[in-house]
C-alpha positions as CSV (number, residue, x, y, z in Angstrom):
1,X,82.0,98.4,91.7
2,X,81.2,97.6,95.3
3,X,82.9,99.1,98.6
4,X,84.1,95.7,98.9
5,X,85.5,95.4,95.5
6,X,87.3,98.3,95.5
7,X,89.0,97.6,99.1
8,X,90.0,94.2,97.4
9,X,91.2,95.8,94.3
10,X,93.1,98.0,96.3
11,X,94.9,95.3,98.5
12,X,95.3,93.3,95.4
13,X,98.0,96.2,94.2
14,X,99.2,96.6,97.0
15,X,100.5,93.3,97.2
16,X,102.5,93.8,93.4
17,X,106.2,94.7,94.2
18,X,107.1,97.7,92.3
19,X,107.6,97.4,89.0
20,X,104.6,95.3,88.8
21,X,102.4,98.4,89.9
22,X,104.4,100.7,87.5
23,X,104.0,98.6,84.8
24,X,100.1,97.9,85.6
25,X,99.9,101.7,85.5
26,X,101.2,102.5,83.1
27,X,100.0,100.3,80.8
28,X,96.1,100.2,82.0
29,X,95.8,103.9,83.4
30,X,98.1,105.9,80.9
31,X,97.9,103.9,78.1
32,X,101.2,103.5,76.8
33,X,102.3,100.8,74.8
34,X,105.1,98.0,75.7
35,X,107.6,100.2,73.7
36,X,107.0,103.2,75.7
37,X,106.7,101.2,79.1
38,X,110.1,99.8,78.3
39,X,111.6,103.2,77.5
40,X,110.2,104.4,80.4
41,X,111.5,101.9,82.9
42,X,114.3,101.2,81.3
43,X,113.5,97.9,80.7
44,X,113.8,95.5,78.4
45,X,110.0,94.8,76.1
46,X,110.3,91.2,76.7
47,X,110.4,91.3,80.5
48,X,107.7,94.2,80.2
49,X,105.4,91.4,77.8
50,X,106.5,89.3,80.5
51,X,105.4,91.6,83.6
52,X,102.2,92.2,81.8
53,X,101.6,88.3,81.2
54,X,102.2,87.6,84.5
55,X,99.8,90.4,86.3
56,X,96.8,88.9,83.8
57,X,97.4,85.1,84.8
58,X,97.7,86.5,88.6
59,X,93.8,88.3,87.9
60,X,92.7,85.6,86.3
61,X,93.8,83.7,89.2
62,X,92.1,86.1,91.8
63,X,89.1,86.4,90.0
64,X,88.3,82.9,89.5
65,X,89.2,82.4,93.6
66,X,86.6,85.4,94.3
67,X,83.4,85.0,92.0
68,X,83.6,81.1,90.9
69,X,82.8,79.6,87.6
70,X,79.5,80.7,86.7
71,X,80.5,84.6,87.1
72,X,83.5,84.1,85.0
73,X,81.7,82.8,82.2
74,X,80.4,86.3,81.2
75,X,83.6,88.2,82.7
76,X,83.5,90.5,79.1
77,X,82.9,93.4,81.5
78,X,86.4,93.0,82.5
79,X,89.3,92.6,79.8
80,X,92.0,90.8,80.9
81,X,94.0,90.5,77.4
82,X,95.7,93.9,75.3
């Protein structure tokens, strides 16, 4: 990953509100499950499914803005589902 990439990553998460990083984090740095993310956060599952629904539409979004069609037709180097 680029300098660039990073620093756009980076601003990317910055721009979640908080329970949007904590629930990014948890679930794609630590690995815990929507059970455990929910017990966590005290949240409800559902708005934690929700949450994570919402943060893959919002890359998917992003992504297709920054490297166009073409790029996203081999994007298995980055998982954007479970």
């Amino acid at each position: 990953m680029s300098d660039t990439d990073v620093a756009t990553l980076r601003n990317a998460v910055q721009q979640l509100n908080l329970t949007q990083r904590r629930v990014l984090v948890l679930h794609y740095a630590e690995e815990l499950s929507v059970d455990e993310i929910a017990l966590v956060l005290d949240m409800s599952e559902a708005l934690v499914e929700s949450t994570l629904s919402e943060l893959r539409n919002m890359a998917r979004r992003e992504l297709g803005e920054a490297v166009g069609p073409e790029a996203r037709e081999g994007q298995s180097a980055l998982a954007l589902s479970d």
